[in-house]
C-alpha positions in Angstrom: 175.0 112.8 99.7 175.3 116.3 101.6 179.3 115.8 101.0 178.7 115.5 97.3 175.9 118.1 96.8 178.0 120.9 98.5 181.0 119.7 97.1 183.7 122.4 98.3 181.2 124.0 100.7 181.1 120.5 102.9 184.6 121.5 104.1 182.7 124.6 105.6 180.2 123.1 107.5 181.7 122.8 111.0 182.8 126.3 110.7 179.4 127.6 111.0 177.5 124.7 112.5 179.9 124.1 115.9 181.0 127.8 117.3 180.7 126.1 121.1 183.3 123.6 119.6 185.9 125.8 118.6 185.2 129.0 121.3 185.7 125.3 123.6 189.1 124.6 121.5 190.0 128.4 121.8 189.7 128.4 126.0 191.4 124.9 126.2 194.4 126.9 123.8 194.2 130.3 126.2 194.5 128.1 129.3 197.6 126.8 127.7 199.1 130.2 126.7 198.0 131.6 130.5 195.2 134.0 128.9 192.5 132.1 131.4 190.2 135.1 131.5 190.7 136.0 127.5 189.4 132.5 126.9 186.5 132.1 129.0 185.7 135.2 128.0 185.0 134.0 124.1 183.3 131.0 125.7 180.8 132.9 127.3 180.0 135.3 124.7 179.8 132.4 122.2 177.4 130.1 124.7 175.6 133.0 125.8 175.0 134.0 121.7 174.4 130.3 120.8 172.1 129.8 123.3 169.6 133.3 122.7 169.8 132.6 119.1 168.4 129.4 119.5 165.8 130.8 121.9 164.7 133.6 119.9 164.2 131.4 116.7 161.9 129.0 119.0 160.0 132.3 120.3 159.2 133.4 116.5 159.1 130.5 114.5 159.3 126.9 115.9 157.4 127.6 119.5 157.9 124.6 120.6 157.1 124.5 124.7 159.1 121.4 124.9 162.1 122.5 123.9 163.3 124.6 126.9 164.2 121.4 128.9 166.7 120.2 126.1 168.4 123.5 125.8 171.4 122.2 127.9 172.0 119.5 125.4 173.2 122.2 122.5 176.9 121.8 123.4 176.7 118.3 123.1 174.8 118.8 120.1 177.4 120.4 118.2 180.5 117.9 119.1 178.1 115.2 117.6 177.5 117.8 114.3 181.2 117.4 114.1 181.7 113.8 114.7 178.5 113.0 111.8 180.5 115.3 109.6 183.9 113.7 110.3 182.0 110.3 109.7 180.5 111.3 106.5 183.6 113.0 105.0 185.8 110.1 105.5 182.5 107.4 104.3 181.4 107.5 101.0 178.6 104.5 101.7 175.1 105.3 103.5 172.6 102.7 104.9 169.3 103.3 103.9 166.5 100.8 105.3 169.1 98.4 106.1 170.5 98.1 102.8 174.4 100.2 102.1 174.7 102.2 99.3 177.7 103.7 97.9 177.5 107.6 97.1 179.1 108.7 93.7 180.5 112.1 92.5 177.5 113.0 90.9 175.3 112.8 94.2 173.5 110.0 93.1 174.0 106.6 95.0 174.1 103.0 93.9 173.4 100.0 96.0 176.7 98.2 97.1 176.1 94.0 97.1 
C-alpha cells in the first residue's frame, strides 16, 4: 500500500532509509579500486552519523532506556529496510490476518480468493 500511496517517491525510499547499506556498497567498491582508506573512511563517518542520530532522537524524544542494548542491530536493520522494500516493490498482494489481498493502483486493496 506504501508502494502505491507514494507512487514515484517508493523508488526513493532506500536512498534515505539505508545510508549504512550503500556507505557498505561504497567500501566493498573502494577496496576494489585500491582506495581502502577513502572507503572506510565514508563508512565511519556514515556509522558514526547513523548511530548519534539515532541516539540523540532517543535522548529528546523517544527515551527509551531499553534501547541502548539494541543499538548494534541498526546495520542489520537497514539491509532488512531494503530486502522489505525489494519484497514489496516486486509483490503487489499483502496478508492481513491470514487472509491475502491484492493491492490496486488506487491504494485500496481487494481480497484475492
Amino acid at each position: 500500500t506504501i508502494q502505491r500511496y507514494l507512487g514515484a517517491g517508493y523508488l526513493a525510499i532506500p536512498f534515505y532509509s539505508a545510508p549504512i547499506v550503500w556507505a557498505s556498497l561504497y567500501f566493498f567498491l573502494s577496496l576494489l579500486g585500491g582506495r581502502v582508506a577513502q572507503g572506510l573512511a565514508v563508512l565511519a563517518f556514515i556509522v558514526v552519523f547513523r548511530l548519534a542520530s539515532v541516539v540523540v532522537v532517543n535522548l529528546f524524544f523517544a527515551k527509551d532506556r531499553g534501547m541502548w542494548r539494541y543499538l548494534w542491530l541498526l546495520p542489520i536493520l537497514e539491509i532488512l529496510t531494503v530486502a522489505l522494500w525489494l519484497e514489496g516493490y516486486a509483490n503487489p498482494y499483502v496478508v492481513w490476518r491470514g487472509k491475502r489481498y491484492r493491492v490496486l493502483a488506487d491504494a485500496t486493496v481487494r481480497p484475492v480468493r
